[in-house]
ZATORTI-440435 format. One record per residue (C-alpha): y, x, z; residue in three letters. Coordinates in steps of 0.1 Angstrom, whole numbers, plus 5000, padded with zeros to 4 digits. Example, Ala and Ser with C-alpha at 12.3 -4.5 7.8 and 13.67 -1.06 7.14 Angstrom:
495551235078ALA/498951375071SER/
This chain:
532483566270UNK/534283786297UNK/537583666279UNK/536883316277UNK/536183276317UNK/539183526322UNK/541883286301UNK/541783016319UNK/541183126355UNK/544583326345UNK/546182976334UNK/545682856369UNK/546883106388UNK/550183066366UNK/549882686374UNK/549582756409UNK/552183016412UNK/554782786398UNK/554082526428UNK/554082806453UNK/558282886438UNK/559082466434UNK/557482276465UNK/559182476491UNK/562282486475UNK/562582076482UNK/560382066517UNK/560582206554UNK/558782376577UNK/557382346613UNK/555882606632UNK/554782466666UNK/552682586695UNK/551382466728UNK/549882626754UNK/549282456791UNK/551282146782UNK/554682336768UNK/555582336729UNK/558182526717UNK/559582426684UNK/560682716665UNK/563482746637UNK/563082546610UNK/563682706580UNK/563282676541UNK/561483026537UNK/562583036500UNK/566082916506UNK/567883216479UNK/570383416498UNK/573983416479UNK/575983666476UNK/578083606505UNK/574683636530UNK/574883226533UNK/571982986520UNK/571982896482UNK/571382596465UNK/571582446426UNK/571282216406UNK/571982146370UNK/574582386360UNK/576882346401UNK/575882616426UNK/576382586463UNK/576482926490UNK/577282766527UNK/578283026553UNK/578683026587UNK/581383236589UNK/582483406626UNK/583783716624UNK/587283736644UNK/587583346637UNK/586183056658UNK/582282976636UNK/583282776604UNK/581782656574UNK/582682856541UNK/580982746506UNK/581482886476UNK/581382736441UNK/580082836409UNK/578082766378UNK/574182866377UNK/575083076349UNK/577883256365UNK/581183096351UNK/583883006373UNK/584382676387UNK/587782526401UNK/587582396438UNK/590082116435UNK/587681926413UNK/584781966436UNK/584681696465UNK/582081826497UNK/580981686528UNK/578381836556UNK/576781606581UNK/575681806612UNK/572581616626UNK/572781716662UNK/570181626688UNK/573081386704UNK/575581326677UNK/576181366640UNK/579381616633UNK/580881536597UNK/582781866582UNK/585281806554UNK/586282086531UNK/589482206513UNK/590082476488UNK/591382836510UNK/591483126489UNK/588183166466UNK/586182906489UNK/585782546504UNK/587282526540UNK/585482316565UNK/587782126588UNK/585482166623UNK/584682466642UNK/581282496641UNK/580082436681UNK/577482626697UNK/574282596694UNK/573882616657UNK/570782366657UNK/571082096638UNK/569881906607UNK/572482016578UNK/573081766546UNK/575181856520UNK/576881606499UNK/578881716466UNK/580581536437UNK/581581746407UNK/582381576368UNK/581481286379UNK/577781406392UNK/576081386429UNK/574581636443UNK/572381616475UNK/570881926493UNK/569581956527UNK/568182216552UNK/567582266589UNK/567682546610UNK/567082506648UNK/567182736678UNK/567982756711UNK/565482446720UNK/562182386740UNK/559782076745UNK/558382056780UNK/556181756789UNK/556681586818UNK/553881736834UNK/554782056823UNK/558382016842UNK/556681906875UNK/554382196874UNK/557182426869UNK/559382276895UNK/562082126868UNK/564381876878UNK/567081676860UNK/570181596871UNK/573381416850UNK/576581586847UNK/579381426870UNK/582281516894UNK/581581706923UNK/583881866954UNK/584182246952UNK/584982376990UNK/585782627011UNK/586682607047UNK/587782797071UNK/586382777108UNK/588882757135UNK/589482627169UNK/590582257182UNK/591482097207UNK/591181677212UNK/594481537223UNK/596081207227UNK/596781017196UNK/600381027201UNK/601480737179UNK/599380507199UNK/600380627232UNK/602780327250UNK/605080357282UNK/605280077296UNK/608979967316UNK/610479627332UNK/613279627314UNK/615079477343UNK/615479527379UNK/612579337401UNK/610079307428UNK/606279337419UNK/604179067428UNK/601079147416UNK/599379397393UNK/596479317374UNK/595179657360UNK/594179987376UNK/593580307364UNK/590980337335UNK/591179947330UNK/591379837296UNK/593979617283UNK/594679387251UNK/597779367235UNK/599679067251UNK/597779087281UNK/599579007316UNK/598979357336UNK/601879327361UNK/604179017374UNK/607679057391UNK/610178907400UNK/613978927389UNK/616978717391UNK/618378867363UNK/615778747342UNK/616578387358UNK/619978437344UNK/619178497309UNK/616778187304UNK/619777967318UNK/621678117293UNK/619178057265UNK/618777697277UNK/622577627277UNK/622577807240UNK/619377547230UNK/621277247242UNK/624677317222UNK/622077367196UNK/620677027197UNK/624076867203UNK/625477067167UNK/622476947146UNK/622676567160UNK/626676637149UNK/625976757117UNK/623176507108UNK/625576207115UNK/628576357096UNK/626476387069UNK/625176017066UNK/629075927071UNK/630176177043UNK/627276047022UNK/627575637028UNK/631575717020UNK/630775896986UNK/628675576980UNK/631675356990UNK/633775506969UNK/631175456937UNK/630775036947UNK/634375076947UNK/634575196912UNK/631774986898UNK/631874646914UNK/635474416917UNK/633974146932UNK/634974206972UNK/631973976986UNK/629474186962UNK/631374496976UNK/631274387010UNK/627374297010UNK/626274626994UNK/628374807023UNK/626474607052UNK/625074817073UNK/626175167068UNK/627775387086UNK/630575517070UNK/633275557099UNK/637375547096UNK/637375547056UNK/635875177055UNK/638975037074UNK/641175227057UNK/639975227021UNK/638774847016UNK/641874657026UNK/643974927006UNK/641974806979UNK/641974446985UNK/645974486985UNK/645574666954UNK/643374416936UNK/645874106952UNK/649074336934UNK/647574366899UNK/646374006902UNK/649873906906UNK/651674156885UNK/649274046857UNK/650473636864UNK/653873756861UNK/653773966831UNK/652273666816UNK/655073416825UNK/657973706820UNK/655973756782UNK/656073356778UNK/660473356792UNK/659373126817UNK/660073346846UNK/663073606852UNK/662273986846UNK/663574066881UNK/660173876895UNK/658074046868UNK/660074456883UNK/659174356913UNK/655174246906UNK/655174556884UNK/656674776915UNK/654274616945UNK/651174686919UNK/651875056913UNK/652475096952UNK/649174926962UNK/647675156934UNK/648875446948UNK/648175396985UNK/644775306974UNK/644175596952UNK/645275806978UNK/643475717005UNK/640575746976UNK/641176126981UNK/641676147017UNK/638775967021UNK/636876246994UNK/638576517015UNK/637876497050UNK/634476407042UNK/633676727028UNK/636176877053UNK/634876717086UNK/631176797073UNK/632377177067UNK/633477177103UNK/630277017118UNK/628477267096UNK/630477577110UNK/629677447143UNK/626077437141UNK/625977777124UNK/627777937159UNK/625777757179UNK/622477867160UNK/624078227165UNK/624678187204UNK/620978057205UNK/619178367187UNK/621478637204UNK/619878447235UNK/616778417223UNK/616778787214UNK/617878887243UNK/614578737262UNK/612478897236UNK/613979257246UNK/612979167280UNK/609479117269UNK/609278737268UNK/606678617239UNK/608178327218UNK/605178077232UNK/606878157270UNK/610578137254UNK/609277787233UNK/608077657266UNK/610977737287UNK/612677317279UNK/609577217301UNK/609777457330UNK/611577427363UNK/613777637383UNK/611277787406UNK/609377977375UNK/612678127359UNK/612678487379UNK/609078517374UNK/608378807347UNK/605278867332UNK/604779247321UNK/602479267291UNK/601179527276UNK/602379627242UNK/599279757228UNK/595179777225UNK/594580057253UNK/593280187287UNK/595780267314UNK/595780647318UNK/598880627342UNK/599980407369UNK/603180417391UNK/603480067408UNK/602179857439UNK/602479527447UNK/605779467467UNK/607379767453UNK/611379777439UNK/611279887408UNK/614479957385UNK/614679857353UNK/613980237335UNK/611280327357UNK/607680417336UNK/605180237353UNK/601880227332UNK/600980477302UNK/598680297279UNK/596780517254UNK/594680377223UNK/591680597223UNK/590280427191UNK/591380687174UNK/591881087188UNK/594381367174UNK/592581717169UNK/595481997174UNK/593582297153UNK/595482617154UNK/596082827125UNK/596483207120UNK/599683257104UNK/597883477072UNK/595783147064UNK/598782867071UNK/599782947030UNK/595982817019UNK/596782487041UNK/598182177028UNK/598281777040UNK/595881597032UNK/592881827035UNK/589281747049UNK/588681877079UNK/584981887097UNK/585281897136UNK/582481907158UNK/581381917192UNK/577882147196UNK/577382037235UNK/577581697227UNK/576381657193UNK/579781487178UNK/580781527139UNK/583381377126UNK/585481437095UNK/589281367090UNK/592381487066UNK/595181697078UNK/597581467082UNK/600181777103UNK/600782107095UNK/603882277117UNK/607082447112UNK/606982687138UNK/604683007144UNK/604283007179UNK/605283377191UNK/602083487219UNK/599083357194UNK/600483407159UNK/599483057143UNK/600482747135UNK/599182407146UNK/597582147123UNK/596181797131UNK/593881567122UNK/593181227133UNK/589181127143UNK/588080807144UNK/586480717180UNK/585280417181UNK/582780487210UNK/585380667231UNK/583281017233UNK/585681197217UNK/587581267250UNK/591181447252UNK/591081797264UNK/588081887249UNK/587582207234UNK/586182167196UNK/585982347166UNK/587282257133UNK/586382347095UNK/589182327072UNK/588382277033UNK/591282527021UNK/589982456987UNK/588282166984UNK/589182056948UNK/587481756931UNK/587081856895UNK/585881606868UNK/582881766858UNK/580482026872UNK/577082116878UNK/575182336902UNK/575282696901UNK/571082736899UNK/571282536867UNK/573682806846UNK/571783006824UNK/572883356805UNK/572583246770UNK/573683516741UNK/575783686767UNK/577683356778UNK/576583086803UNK/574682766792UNK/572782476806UNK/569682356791UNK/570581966782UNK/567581706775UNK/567381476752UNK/564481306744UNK/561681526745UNK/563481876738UNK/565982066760UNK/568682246740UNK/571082546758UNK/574382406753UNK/576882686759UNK/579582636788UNK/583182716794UNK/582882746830UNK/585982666856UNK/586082736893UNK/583082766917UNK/582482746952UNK/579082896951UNK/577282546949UNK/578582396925UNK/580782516891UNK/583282356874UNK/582582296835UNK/585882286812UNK/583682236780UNK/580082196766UNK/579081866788UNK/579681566783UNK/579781306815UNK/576081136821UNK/574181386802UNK/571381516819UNK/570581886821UNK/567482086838UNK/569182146874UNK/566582326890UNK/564382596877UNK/566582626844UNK/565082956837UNK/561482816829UNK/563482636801UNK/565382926795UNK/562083166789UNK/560582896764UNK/563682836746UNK/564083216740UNK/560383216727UNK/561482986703UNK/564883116690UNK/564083496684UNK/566583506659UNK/569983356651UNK/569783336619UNK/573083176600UNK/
């Protein structure tokens, strides 16, 4: 009876041991706790995945067996996988054909494989971390073959009210400005290249003087008058130049109607042969000497050949002598060659006479710029000069001095009624829109300066910031204080920033933009290298980093980020404790 009951209870713990080797040879597993809103998803791993001989994961089917290795001793991580048959016989790799798909959290990396040595060589390095979805896809005589495993580390899943309650913040990966400046002193000065002196340009007598000291004035703006005979002079020259001007165009404008009308002439000429049809297209033209000259020639010539044809006809018939017929013949060819030369002449000093007029003009329109100039040098605007045809004597030594720029009048040397020559500097007009700040610099820093560097000046008595480049760096160490000056231009707008005024300055020696960097509170030690924790979806995954340059806030990233992705930026080491919970091995 004992042995009855004991048989089959025996049979199904055989039945059931066999399920226990063959489920979890096809399935997954999860392991996954929570506590106070956190899960942490451990490695995922096929607990009866056989170990090959070569320490990496084995798999079969059939009569093909598969070992992958993550190789990475003294090479970069890569994928090795050897071949053989389940019952040990060799198998040659050039007839086996393998792919691995690398499901990633934010991509999918596909790894091709050669034959190197005894084994299949994968193509890609195998990046950090090694979390990922792995499926194996193999062709051999003609067969498929499909495998798959996962292993994961190096990952956490915080809920969203987990991350506020630990302080966690996000931020995407981007360019950022690493700095570092160095504090100096300043000094606001003039902005030089907007600084004006203001002269006559000609010897005169002030009249009146518009502007005082402090005033404003606009560009164009009337802030003295005088008066100067020598200014009288040069618009009577200018005028004299204008009318010879006028006089040349009017000239050149009827030579070319006459030169025109003849060309025309001469093609009626060569078209028409009846005289009154010639005549009647001719009315009213003005065509000058050629007409009188050119039509009777060829109403000669016409009269000739008329006559020379009669008497060719009568010589032809013997009715007339051939001495009558020579001398027809001879009067033709003499009216056709008077007439076909004054066909030329008339041709020639068209173009000729119309080249003259032409050349004319041109020296007159020369003589009237080098005037015209000349009152522009004196400060004239081209309105005034334009208007000068409509003015009378009385107004031609008055002289209007504008100003030449957008300023205020920081120095004035002139009264009304006072001689003043033509060099004297009578108003200084300064542009105050925008300030120079003269920063010097010790000589030991001037090899970390270069143009174009921000530079931070502020005021602390008056509360002014501004920023600006350096847009000067000098030449010359000055001997007593051992530095060199720099110079940046401020913008003031408002006029606060005041010349003289004692500032101080902080140069960015090494402000550098870089492409892509993250804050310094967001790196992580990960595996004795640094790391950010990057989210997607629900899960943050420590990505290692190849780190650049650093300015304290901020460090550069060379690799391991991508642009846009988002990565735990503040309190990265909450992540980085849950993650660690979760990845207690690193198991290849």
């Amino acid at each position: 009876m004992k042995t009855k009951i004991t048989l089959p209870i025996l049979a199904i713990l055989a039945i059931g041991a066999v399920f226990f080797w063959v489920i979890p040879r096809t399935e997954r597993s999860t392991v996954v706790g929570r506590f106070k809103g956190i899960s942490v998803e451990t490695a995922r791993r096929a607990p009866d995945v056989r170990k090959g001989p070569h320490g990496g994961k084995l798999f079969s089917k059939d009569d093909l067996r598969v070992e992958v290795v993550i190789f990475e001793q003294g090479v970069p991580p890569q994928f090795r996988v050897y071949i053989a048959r389940e019952e040990g016989g060799i198998v040659p790799l050039d007839g086996v054909s393998l792919t691995i798909e690398l499901h990633r959290l934010d991509r999918v990396d596909a790894v091709h494989f050669k034959p190197s040595g005894d084994y299949l060589l994968g193509d890609k390095t195998v990046e950090e971390p090694h979390s990922f979805d792995v499926k194996i896809q193999a062709q051999w005589k003609g067969n498929s073959y499909r495998w798959e495993y996962s292993q994961v580390e190096a990952r956490a899943e915080l809920s969203e009210e987990a991350m506020k309650n630990a302080g966690i913040t996000l931020a995407a990966a981007g360019p950022a400005q690493l700095k570092n400046a160095l504090v100096l002193p300043g000094e606001v000065g003039l902005n030089e290249e907007k600084v004006a002196h203001v002269v006559p340009r000609l010897d005169g007598v002030v009249k009146k003087v518009n502007k005082a000291l402090g005033d404003p004035a606009r560009r164009g703006e009337v802030i003295a008058v005088l008066e100067s005979r020598e200014l009288a002079d040069a618009k009577s020259d200018y005028l004299a130049a204008l009318k010879r001007a006028n006089l040349a165009k009017a000239d050149i404008e009827r030579e070319t109607a006459v030169f025109e009308n003849a060309s025309k002439m001469l093609e009626i000429l060569e078209r028409e042969s009846d005289l009154d049809e010639i005549y009647r297209q001719l009315q009213g033209l003005t065509i000058g000497e050629s007409r009188a000259q050119l039509l009777p020639a060829y109403t000669k010539l016409k009269l000739a050949k008329s006559v020379y044809l009669r008497e060719k006809g009568l010589f032809e018939k013997k009715i007339s002598s051939g001495s009558e017929y020579q001398i027809a013949l001879e009067e033709y060819k003499s009216a056709e060659a008077k007439y076909l030369s004054l066909r030329e002449k008339t041709a020639h000093d068209g173009s000729w006479n119309l080249l003259q007029k032409k050349r004319a003009a041109e020296l007159a329109e020369l003589d009237l710029e080098t005037a015209r100039q000349k009152l522009l040098a004196l400060g004239l605007a081209q309105p005034e000069i334009a208007a000068l045809p409509n003015q009378t004597g009385s107004v031609f030594t008055r002289y209007e001095l504008r100003a030449p720029i957008d300023g205020i009048v920081i120095r004035k040397h002139v009264a009304a009624g006072e001689a003043v020559r033509k060099d004297a500097d009578i108003f200084l007009l300064a542009d105050l829109s925008e300030v120079w700040v003269n920063i010097a610099i010790p000589a030991k820093d001037v090899k970390n300066a270069r143009l174009g560097q921000k530079v931070r000046t502020h005021f602390e008595n008056l509360g002014l910031e501004a920023e600006g480049t350096l847009d000067y760096l000098g030449s010359i160490v000055d001997e007593r204080t051992r530095t060199v000056t720099g110079r940046v231009v401020v913008p003031n707008p408002e006029g606060r920033w005041r010349p003289g005024t004692f500032v101080t300055a902080e140069l960015l020696l090494e402000e550098n933009p870089v492409p892509l960097a993250v804050p310094a509170e967001a790196i992580q030690t990960w595996r004795d290298g640094p790391a950010a924790f990057v989210k997607y979806g629900d899960f943050f995954e420590a990505r290692p980093l190849t780190l650049g340059k650093s300015d304290g806030e901020f460090v550069e990233v060379l690799r391991g980020l991508r642009p846009g992705e988002r990565f735990a930026a503040k309190n990265s080491f909450t992540v980085k404790a849950e993650a660690e919970k979760a990845s207690a091995t690193h198991d290849h």
